[in-house]
Every structure is written in structure tokens, then in C-alpha cells.
C-alpha positions as CSV (number, residue, x, y, z in Angstrom):
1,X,-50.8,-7.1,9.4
2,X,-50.2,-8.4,13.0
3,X,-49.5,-11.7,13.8
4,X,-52.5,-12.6,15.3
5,X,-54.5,-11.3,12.1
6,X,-52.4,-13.8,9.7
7,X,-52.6,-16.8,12.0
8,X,-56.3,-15.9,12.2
9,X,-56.7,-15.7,8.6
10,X,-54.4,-18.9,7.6
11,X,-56.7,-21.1,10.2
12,X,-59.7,-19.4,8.3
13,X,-58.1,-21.2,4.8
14,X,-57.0,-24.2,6.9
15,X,-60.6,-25.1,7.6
16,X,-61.8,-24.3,4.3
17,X,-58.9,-26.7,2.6
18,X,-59.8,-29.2,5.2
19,X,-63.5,-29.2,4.4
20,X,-62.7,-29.4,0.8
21,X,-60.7,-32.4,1.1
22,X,-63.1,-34.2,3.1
23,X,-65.3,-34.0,-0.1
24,X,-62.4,-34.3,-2.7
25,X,-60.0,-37.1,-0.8
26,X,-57.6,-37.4,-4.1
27,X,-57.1,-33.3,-4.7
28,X,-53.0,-33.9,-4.3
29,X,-52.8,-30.6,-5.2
30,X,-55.1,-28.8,-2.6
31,X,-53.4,-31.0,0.1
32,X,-49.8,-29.7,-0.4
33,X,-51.6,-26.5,-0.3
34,X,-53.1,-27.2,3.2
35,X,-49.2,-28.8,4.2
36,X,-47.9,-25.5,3.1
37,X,-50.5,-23.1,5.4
38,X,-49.7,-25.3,8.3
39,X,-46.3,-24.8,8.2
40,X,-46.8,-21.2,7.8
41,X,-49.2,-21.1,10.5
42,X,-46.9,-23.4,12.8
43,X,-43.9,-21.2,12.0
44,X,-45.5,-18.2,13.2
45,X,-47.4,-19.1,16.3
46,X,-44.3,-20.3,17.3
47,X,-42.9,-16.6,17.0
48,X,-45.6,-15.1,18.7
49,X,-44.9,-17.8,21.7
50,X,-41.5,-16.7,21.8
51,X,-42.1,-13.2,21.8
52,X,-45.2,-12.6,23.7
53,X,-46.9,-15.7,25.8
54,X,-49.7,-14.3,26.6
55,X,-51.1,-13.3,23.5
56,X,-50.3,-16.8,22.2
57,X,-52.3,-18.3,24.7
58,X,-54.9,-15.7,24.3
59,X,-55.0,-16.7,20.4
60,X,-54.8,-20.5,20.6
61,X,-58.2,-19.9,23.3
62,X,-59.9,-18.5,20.8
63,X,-59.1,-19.9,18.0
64,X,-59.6,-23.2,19.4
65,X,-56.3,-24.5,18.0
66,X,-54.1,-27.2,19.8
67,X,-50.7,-25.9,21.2
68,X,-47.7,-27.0,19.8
């Protein structure tokens, strides 16, 4: 799908990791997972900020993500 549907569907499974390993602190295995979708993520919000600015910045406003 679109661009903005991944990122908004990787920071869907980003918060669901990260609540999981608040309750599971030594699941190794579900944190390389979480390293991996953030890199994923990273990589393409940085493509969408190098081809379209605006709808980056629209998409980090409502996702309420940081900006890299």
C-alpha cells in the first residue's frame, strides 16, 4: 500500500512490541523484532521526507512520532 499506510501500520506493531516488553523485559527475541520495525519504519519516513515534505510532516503530526 502507500507509504503512509505502512509507516502507520509498523507504529501500530511498534507500540504493541513496546508494551509487551515493558511486561516481558528479558523477551530478546521480541526486542530484535521491535529493532527491526524501527529500522523499517526509519528507512521509510525517511523516503517519504525526501520525496514529499509535506506529507511527512502531516504524518509525523498525527502520528505523534518524533522527527528524525
Amino acid at each position: 500500500g502507500s507509504v503512509e499506510f505502512q509507516v502507520f501500520s509498523f507504529t501500530n506493531k511498534i507500540r504493541r512490541l513496546a508494551s509487551h516488553l515493558e511486561l516481558h523485559k528479558k523477551d530478546f527475541s521480541s526486542e530484535r523484532g521491535l529493532r527491526r520495525l524501527l529500522g523499517k519504519r526509519r528507512r521509510l519516513l525517511a523516503y517519504l521526507a525526501k520525496k514529499n515534505r509535506v506529507r511527512y510532516k502531516k504524518l509525523i503530526g498525527q502520528l505523534n512520532i518524533r522527527e528524525q
